[in-house]
C-alpha positions as CSV (number, residue, x, y, z in Angstrom):
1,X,203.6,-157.5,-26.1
2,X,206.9,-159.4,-26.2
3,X,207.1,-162.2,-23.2
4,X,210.1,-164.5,-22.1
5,X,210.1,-168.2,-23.1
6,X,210.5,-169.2,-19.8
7,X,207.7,-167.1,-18.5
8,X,205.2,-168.6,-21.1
9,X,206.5,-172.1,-20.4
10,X,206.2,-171.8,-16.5
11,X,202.1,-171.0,-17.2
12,X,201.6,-173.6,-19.2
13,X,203.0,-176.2,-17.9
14,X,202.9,-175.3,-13.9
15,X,199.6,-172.6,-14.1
16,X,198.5,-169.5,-13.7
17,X,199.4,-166.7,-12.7
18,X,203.7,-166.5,-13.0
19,X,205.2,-164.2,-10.3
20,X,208.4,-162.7,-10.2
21,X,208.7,-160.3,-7.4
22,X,205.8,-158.2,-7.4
23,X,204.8,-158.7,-10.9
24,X,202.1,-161.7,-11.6
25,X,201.9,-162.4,-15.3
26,X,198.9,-164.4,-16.3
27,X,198.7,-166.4,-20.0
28,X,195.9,-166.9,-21.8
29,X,195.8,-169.6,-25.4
30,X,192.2,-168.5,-27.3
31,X,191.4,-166.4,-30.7
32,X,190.5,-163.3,-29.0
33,X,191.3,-161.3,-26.3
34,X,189.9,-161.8,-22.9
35,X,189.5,-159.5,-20.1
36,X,190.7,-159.6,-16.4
37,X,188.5,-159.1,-12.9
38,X,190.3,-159.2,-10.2
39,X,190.7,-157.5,-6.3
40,X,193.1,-155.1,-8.2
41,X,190.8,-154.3,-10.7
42,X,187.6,-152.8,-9.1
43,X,186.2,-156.1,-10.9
44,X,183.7,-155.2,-13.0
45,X,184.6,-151.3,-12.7
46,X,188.0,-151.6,-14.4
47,X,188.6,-154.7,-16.0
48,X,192.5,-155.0,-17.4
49,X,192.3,-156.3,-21.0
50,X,195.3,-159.1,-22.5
51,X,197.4,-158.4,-25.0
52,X,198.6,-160.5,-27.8
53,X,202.1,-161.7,-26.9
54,X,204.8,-162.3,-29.5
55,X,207.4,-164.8,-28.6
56,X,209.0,-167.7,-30.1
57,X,207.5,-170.2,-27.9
58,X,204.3,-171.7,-29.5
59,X,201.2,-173.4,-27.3
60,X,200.8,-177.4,-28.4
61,X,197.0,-176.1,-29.3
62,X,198.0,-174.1,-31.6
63,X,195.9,-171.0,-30.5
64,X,196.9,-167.3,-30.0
65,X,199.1,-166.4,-26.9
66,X,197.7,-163.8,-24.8
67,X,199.0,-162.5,-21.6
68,X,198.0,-159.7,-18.5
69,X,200.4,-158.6,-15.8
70,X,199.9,-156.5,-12.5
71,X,201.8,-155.5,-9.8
72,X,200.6,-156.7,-6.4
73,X,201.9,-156.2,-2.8
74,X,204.2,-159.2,-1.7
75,X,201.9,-160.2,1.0
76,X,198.8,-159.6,-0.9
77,X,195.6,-162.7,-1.2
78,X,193.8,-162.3,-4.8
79,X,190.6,-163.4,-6.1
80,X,190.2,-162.7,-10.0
81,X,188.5,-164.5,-13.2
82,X,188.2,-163.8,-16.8
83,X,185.7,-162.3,-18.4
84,X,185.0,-162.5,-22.8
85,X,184.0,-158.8,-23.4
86,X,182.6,-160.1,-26.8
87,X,180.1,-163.0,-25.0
88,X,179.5,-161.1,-22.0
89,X,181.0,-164.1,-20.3
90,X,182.7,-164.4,-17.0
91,X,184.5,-168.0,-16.4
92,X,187.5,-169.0,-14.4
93,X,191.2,-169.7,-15.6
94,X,191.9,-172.9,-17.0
95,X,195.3,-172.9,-15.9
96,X,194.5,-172.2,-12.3
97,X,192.7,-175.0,-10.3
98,X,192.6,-172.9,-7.3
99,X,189.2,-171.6,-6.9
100,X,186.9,-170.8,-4.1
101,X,183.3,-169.8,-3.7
102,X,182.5,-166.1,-3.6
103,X,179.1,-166.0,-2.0
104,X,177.3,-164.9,-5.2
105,X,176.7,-168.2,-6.9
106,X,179.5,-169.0,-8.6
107,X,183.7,-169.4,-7.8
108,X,186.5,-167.4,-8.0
109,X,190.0,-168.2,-9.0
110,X,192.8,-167.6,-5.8
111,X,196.1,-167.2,-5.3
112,X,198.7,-166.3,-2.3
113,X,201.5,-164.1,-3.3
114,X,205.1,-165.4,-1.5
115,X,205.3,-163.2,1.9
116,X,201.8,-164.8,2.8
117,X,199.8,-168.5,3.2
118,X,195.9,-169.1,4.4
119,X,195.6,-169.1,8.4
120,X,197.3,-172.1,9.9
121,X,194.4,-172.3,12.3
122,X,192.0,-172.8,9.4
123,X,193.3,-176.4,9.1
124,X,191.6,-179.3,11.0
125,X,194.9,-180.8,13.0
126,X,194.1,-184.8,13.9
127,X,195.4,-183.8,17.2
128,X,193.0,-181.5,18.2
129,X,189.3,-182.6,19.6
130,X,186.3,-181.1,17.7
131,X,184.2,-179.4,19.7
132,X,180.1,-179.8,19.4
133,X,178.1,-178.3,17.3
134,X,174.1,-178.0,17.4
135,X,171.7,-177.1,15.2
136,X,167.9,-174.7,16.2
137,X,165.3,-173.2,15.6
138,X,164.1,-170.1,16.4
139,X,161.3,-167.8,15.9
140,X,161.7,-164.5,13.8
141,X,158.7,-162.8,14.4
142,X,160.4,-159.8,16.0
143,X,162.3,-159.3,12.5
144,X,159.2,-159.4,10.6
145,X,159.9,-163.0,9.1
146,X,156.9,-164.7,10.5
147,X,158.9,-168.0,10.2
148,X,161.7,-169.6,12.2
149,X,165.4,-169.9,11.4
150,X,168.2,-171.9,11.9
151,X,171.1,-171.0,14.1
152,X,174.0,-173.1,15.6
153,X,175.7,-173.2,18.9
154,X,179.3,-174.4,19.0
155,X,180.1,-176.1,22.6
156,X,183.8,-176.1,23.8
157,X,185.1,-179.1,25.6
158,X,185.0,-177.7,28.9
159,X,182.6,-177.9,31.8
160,X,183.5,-174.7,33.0
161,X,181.3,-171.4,32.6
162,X,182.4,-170.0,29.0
163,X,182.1,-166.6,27.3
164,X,179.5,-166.2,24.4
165,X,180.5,-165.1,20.9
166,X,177.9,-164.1,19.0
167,X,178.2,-164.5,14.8
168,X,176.3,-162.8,12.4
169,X,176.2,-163.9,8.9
170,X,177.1,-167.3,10.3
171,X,176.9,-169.2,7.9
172,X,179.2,-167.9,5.8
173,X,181.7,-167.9,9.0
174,X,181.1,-171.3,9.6
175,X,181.8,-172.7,6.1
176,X,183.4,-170.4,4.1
177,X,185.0,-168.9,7.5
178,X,186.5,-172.2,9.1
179,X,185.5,-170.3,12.3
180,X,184.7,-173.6,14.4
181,X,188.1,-175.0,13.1
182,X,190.5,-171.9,13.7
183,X,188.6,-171.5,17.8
184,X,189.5,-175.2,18.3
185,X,193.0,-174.8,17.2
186,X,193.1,-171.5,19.4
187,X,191.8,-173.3,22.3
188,X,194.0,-176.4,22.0
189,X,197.1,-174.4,21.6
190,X,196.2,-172.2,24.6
191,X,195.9,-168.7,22.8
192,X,192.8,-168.2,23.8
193,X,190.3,-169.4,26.7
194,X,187.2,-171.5,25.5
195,X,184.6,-169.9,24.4
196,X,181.1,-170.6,23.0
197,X,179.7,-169.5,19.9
198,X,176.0,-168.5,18.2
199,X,176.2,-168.6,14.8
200,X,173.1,-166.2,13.5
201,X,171.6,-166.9,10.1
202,X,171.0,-163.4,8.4
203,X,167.7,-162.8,6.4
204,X,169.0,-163.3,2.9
205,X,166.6,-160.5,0.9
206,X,165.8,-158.8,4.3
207,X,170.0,-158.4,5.6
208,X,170.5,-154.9,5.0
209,X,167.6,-154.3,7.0
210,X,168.6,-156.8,9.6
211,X,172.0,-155.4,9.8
212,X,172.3,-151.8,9.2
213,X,171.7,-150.8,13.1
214,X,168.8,-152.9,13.4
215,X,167.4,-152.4,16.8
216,X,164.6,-155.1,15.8
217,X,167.4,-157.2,15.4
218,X,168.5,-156.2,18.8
219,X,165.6,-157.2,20.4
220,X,165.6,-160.9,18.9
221,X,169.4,-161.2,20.1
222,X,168.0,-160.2,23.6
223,X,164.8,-162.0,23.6
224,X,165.1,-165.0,21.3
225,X,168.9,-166.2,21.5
226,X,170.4,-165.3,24.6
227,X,167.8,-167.5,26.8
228,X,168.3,-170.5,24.4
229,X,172.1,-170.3,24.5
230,X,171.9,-170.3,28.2
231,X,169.7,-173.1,27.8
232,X,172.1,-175.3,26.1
233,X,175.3,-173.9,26.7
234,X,177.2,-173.7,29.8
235,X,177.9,-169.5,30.0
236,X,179.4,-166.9,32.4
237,X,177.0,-164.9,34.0
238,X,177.2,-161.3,32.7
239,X,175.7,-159.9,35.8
240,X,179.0,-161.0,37.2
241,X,180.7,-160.8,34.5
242,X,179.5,-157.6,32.8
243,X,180.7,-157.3,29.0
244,X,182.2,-160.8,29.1
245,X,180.4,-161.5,25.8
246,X,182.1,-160.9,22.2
247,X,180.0,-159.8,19.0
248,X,181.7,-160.7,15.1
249,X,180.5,-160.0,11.7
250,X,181.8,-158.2,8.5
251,X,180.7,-155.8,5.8
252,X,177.0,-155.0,6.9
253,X,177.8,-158.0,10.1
254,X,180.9,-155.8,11.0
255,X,178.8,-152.5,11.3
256,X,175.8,-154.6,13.3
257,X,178.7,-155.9,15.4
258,X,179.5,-152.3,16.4
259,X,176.1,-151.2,17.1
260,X,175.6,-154.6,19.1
261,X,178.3,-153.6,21.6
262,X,177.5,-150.0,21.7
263,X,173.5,-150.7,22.5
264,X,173.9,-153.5,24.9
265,X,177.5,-152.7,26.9
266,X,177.0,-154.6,29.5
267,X,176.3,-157.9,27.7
268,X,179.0,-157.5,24.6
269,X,181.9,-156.0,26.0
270,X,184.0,-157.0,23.0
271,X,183.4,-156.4,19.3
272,X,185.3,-157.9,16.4
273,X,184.8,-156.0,13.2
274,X,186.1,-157.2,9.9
275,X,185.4,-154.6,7.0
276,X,183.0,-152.9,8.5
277,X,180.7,-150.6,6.5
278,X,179.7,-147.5,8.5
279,X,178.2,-145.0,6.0
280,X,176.6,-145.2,3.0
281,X,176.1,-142.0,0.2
282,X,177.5,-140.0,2.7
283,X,175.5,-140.4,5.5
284,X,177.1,-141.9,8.8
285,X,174.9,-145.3,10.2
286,X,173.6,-144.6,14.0
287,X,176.9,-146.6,15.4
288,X,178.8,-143.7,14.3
289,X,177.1,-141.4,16.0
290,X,176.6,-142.9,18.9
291,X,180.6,-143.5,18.8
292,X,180.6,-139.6,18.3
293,X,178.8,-139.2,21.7
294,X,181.1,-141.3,23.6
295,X,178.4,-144.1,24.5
296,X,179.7,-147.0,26.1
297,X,183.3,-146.1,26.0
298,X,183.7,-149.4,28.5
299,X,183.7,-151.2,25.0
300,X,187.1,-153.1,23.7
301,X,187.1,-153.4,19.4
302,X,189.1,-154.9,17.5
303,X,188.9,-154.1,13.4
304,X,190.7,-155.1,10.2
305,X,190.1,-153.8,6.3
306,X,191.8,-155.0,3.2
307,X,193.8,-152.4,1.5
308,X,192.4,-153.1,-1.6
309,X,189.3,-152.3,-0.6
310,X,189.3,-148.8,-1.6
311,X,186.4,-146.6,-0.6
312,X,185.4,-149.0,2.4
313,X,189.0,-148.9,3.5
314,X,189.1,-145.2,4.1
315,X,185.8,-145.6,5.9
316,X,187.2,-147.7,8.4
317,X,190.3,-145.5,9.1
318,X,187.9,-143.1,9.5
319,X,185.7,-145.1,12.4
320,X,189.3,-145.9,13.8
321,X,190.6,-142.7,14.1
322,X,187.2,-141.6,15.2
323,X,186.9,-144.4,18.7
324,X,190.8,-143.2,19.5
325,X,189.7,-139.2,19.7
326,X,186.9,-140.7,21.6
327,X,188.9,-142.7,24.0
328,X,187.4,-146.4,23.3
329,X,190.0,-149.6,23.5
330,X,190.0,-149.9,19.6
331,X,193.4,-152.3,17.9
332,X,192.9,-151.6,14.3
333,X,195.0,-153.3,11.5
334,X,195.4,-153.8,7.6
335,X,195.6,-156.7,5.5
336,X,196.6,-157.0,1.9
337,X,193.5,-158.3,0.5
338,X,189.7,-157.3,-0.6
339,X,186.5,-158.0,0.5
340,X,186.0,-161.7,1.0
341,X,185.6,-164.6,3.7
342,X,189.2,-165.9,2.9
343,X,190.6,-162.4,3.6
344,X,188.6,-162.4,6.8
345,X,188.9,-166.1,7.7
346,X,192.7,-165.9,7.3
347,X,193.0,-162.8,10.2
348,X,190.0,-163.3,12.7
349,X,192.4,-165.1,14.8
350,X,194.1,-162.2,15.2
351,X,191.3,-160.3,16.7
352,X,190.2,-163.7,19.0
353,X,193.1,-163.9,20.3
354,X,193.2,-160.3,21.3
355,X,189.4,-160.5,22.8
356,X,189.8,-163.8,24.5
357,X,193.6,-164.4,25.5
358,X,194.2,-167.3,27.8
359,X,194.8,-165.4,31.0
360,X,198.6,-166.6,32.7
């Protein structure tokens, strides 16, 4: 593969990947070829091998120049690493320092392509006051845990009644999310009203189960952490505010989000559903069909899916198109990105701002 000078020196001595346009170059310096996972590539499914590059322009190590290129959207977030086809080995780029944690035990490389940046709002601002966060515990005998679990309630700076969001997988959206941080900013810069939030720890080995219209779970929301929240946080009433409450999770959380809203209306008026998952081998979950039926059509949803999430992005058109022929209050969008907590973290302000908008 013949490369440009310029292109070659631009990796080495500012990093991985090059981009001109659309095109992102990437340059590796070993004895053999390497492989590259990525958002584009399906990861493991379609791996894009490097190719040996011939140029003029020789490395200070002394080792074989190797590059990989790929066309990506203009506005597109990736995720990617290497990966040594002869080893079996996947490691991360060393001429990209970016990296971030993927939620399967080890990091990712990252990078932003020009037409996009992370979430303004994901960046603590000196000027804005933290609000309080608490840490519980509570029982888990209704999902089967015979244990407790932690879960944490974020308290806006008001003395006002608040709505309630409820989180699921919130741990992830409180670390790897930046959730507390982007509702502060919202809140300071009046784009949306206070609200409160319970972040819900999911059961690790037991979350599909947990989250794949769990009425169980259900029943713990009900019976476990709505009276604690009202114990330590200062809420609206639902009975006279009905459906004041909001519901967020993704993947499996986005799904249980749905089916949230649609089994208790009256409580969770508002749904935020990042990437949701809504069928699996075929076979629609019981949110669907309850969507099919027209149950609680009072709801308001928001949803977002990358488009390079392939299969699970047609899924979610699907569920969109499905709750407008139905008649629910649905805003859907796209984001060019995959499946990942940056992806999410870097549009849920979107969706909050739509669900909770400062009224003028």
């Amino acid at each position: 593969m013949t490369l440009s000078n310029s292109t070659i020196r631009r990796a080495l001595e500012s990093g991985n990947p090059v981009v001109q346009g659309d095109r992102v170059t990437f340059i590796w310096e070993g004895a053999a070829a390497l492989q590259l996972m990525s958002d584009l590539t399906g990861w493991e499914e379609k791996p894009k091998p490097f190719r040996r590059v011939s140029a003029t322009l020789k490395p200070a190590s002394g080792k074989t120049l190797w590059s990989c290129s790929l066309t990506v959207p203009r506005d597109a977030y990736i995720e990617y690493a290497f990966y040594d086809p002869a080893s079996h080995e996947r490691f991360l780029d060393p001429l990209n320092e970016r990296t971030v944690d993927n939620g399967l035990g080890s990091r990712n490389n990252f990078f932003y392509m020009p037409e996009t940046m992370p979430s303004p709002f994901s960046l603590r601002r000196a000027d804005v006051r933290s609000s309080t966060l608490t840490r519980h515990r509570v029982s888990t005998d209704l999902l089967q845990d015979d244990s407790e679990r932690d879960i944490y309630f974020y308290k806006p700076p008001v003395s006002e009644g608040v709505p309630l969001l409820v989180v699921y997988d919130g741990y992830e959206y409180l670390h790897r999310g930046k959730l507390t941080t982007i509702v502060d900013n919202l809140i300071a810069d009046r784009r949306i009203r206070p609200i409160a939030i319970a972040f819900l720890q999911n059961g690790k080995s037991r979350r599909n189960v947990e989250y794949l219209c769990s009425d169980a779970t259900i029943s713990w929301l009900e019976r476990e952490i709505l009276p604690l929240a009202h114990e330590h946080l200062r809420l609206l009433d639902t009975a006279q505010h009905p459906g004041a409450y909001g519901v967020l999770g993704a993947s499996a959380g986005g799904l249980m989000s749905l089916y949230t809203g649609l089994r208790m209306p009256e409580i969770f008026g508002k749904v935020l559903c990042q990437s949701g998952v809504f069928a699996l081998d075929g076979r629609d979950f019981a949110a669907v069909d309850l969507v099919r039926y027209g149950h609680a059509r009072d709801l308001k949803i928001w949803m977002d899916a990358g488009t390079l999430e392939e299969d699970l992005l047609e899924d979610n058109r699907r569920m969109a198109a499905l709750l407008r022929e139905k008649n629910y209050d649905v805003t859907y969008r796209e984001f060019s990105a995959s499946h990942n907590y940056t992806a999410w973290r870097d549009d849920v302000w979107r969706g909050l701002e739509e669900m909770f908008r400062l009224s003028t």
